[in-house]
C-alpha positions as CSV (number, residue, x, y, z in Angstrom):
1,X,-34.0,-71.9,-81.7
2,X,-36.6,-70.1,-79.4
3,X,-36.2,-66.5,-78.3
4,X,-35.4,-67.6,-74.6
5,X,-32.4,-70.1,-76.0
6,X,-31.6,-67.2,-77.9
7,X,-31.1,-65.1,-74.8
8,X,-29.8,-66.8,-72.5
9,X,-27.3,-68.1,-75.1
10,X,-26.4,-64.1,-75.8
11,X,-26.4,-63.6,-72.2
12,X,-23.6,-66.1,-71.7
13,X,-21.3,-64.8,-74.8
14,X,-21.8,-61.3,-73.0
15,X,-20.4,-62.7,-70.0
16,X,-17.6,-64.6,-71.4
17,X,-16.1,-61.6,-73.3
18,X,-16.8,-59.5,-70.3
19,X,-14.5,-62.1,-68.3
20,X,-12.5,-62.6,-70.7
21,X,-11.7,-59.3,-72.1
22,X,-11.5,-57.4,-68.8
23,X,-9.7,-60.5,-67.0
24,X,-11.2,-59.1,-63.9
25,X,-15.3,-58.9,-63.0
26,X,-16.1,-55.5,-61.8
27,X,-18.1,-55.0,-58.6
28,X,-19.0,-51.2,-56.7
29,X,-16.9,-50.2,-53.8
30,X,-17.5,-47.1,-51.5
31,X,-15.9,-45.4,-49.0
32,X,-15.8,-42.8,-46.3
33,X,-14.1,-41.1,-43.4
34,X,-15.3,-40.2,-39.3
35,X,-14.0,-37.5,-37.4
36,X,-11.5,-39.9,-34.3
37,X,-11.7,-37.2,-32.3
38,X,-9.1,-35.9,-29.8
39,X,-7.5,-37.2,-26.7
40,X,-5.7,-35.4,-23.6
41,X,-2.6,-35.9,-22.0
42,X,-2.3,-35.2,-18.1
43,X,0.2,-33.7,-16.2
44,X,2.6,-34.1,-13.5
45,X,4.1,-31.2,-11.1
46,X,5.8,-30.5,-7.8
47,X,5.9,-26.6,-6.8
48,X,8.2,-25.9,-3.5
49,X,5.8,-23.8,-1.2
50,X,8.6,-23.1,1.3
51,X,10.0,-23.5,4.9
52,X,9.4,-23.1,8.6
53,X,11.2,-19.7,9.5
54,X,13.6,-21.2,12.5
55,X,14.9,-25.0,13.3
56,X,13.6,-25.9,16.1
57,X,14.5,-29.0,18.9
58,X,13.0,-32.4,17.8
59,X,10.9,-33.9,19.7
60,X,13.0,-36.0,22.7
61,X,15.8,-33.6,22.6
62,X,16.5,-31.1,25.5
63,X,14.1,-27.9,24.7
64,X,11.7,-29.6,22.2
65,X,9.8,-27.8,20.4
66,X,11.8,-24.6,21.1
67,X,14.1,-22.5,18.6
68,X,17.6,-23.0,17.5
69,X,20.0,-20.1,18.4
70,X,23.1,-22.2,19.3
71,X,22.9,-25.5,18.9
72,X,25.9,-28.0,20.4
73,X,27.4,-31.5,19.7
74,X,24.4,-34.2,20.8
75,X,21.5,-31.9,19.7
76,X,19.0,-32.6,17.4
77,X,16.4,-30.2,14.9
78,X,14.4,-30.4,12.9
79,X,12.1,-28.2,10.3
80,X,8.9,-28.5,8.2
81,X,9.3,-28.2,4.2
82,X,6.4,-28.2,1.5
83,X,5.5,-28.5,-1.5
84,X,2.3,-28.6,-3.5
85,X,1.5,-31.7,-5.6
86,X,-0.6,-31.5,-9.0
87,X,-1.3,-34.9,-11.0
88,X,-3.7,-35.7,-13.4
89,X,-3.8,-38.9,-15.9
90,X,-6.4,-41.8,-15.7
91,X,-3.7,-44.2,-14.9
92,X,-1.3,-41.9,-13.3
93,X,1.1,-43.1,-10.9
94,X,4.0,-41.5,-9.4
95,X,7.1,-42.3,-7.0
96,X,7.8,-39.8,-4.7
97,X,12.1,-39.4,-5.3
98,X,12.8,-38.0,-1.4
99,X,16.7,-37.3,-0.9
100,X,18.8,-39.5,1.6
101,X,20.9,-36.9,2.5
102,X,20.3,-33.7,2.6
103,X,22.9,-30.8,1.5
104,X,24.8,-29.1,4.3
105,X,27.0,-25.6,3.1
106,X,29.8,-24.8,4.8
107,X,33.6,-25.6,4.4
108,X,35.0,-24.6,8.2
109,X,34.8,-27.2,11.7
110,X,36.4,-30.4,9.1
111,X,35.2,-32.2,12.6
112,X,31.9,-31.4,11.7
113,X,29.5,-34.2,11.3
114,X,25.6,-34.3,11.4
115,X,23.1,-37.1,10.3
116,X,20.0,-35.7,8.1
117,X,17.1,-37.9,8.3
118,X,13.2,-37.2,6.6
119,X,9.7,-38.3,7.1
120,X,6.8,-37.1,5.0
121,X,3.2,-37.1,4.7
122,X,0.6,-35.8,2.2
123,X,-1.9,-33.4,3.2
124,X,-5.6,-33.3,1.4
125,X,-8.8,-32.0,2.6
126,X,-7.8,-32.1,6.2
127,X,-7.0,-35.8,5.9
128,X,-2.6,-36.5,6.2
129,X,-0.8,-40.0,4.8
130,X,2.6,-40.9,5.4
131,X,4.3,-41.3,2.7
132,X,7.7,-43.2,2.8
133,X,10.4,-43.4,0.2
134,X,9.1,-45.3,-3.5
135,X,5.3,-44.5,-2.3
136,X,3.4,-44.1,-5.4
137,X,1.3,-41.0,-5.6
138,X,-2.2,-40.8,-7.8
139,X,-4.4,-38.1,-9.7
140,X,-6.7,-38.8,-6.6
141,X,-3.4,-36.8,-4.7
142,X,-4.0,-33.9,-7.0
143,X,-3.8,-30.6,-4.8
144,X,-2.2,-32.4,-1.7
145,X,0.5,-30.6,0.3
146,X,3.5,-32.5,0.6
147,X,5.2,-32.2,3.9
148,X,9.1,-33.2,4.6
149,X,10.2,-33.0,8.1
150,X,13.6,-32.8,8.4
151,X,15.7,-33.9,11.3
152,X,19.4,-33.3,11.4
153,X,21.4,-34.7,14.6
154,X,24.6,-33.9,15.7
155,X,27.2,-36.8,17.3
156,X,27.6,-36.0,20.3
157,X,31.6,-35.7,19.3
158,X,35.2,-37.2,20.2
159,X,37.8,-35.9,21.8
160,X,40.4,-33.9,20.2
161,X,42.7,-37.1,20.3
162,X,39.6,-39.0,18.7
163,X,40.4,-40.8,15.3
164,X,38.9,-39.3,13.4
165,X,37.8,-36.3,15.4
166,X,34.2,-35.6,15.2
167,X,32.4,-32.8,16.5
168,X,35.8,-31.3,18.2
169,X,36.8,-27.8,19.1
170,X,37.3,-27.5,15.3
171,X,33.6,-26.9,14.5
172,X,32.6,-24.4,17.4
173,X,31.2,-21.0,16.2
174,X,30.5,-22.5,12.9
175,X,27.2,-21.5,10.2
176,X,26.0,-24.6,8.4
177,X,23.3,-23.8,5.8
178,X,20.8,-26.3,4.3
179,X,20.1,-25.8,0.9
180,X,19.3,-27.3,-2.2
181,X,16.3,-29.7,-0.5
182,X,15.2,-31.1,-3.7
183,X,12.1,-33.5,-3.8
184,X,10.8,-35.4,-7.1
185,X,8.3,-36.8,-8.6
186,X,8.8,-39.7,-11.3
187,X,5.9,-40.9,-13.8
188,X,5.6,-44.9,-13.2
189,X,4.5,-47.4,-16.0
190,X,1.0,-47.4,-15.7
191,X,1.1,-51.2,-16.6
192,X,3.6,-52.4,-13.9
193,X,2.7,-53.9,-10.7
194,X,1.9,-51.8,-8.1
195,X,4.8,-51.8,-4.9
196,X,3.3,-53.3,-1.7
């Protein structure tokens, strides 16, 4: 037998036992780890700024535009509210939660009655949106004044015979206070469809 049938034949037992022994063949493996990195939420927040001092006449009512001292059955007033909007998020959208009724105090004139409606609008950069009830806000908001004007009008009333009485004698001389105004904002999925 030459030397090169010698070898190769040596070579071969030297694999067998290694398979065989083992059971397994060995081969190098490596690993090694990367810094991810970090990621940042955003934020979502709605600070009150405040009120108009006085009510004043809506617009179409006798005295528009002028303050409330005594107001009467068939009036209607109305006052600016606002608050400051700060967003931030890539995909962030918002609804704007604005309440359908708004909170009158006072427990004295049970013919009392008075119908509270709001309108809004968003402020930026001297540029204003309306904004209506369910209207998603944006980071691009971010910094806007919201503005909710507030109209309130009072029936013009019944009779004291009137069934139920609204707006009688009852409810003369009486304070109402409005407090309590509470506007939201609510985080929507960034992944569903966007309202019309």
């Amino acid at each position: 037998m030459n030397k090169t049938a010698k070898g190769a034949l040596a070579a071969t037992a030297a694999a067998a036992l290694l398979m065989g022994g083992a059971g397994s063949l060995a081969f190098w493996t490596d690993a090694d780890t990367v810094n991810g990195g970090s990621f940042t939420s955003g934020d979502l927040d709605i600070t009150a700024v405040g009120c108009d001092a006085n009510w004043v006449y809506a617009p179409g009512n006798a005295k528009a535009g002028t303050t409330v001292t005594k107001f009467v059955p068939g009036d209607k007033i109305t006052k600016n509210c606002t608050f400051t909007v700060t967003g931030s998020g890539d995909n962030l959208r918002a609804a704007v939660d604005l309440p359908g009724t708004i909170p009158v105090q006072g427990t004295e004139g049970t013919s009392f009655k008075v119908v509270n409606a709001a309108s809004y609008k968003l402020s930026k950069g001297g540029v204003d949106k309306a904004l209506l009830n369910g209207k998603e806000i944006t980071s691009a908001d971010n910094g806007s004044i919201l503005t909710a004007t507030i109209v309130s009008t009072f029936d013009f009333g019944s009779s004291e015979q009137g069934n139920p009485k609204v707006n009688a004698n009852d409810m003369q001389k009486i304070t109402r206070t409005v407090d309590g105004l509470k506007v939201s904002l609510t985080q929507v999925d960034p992944n569903a469809p966007v309202a019309p």
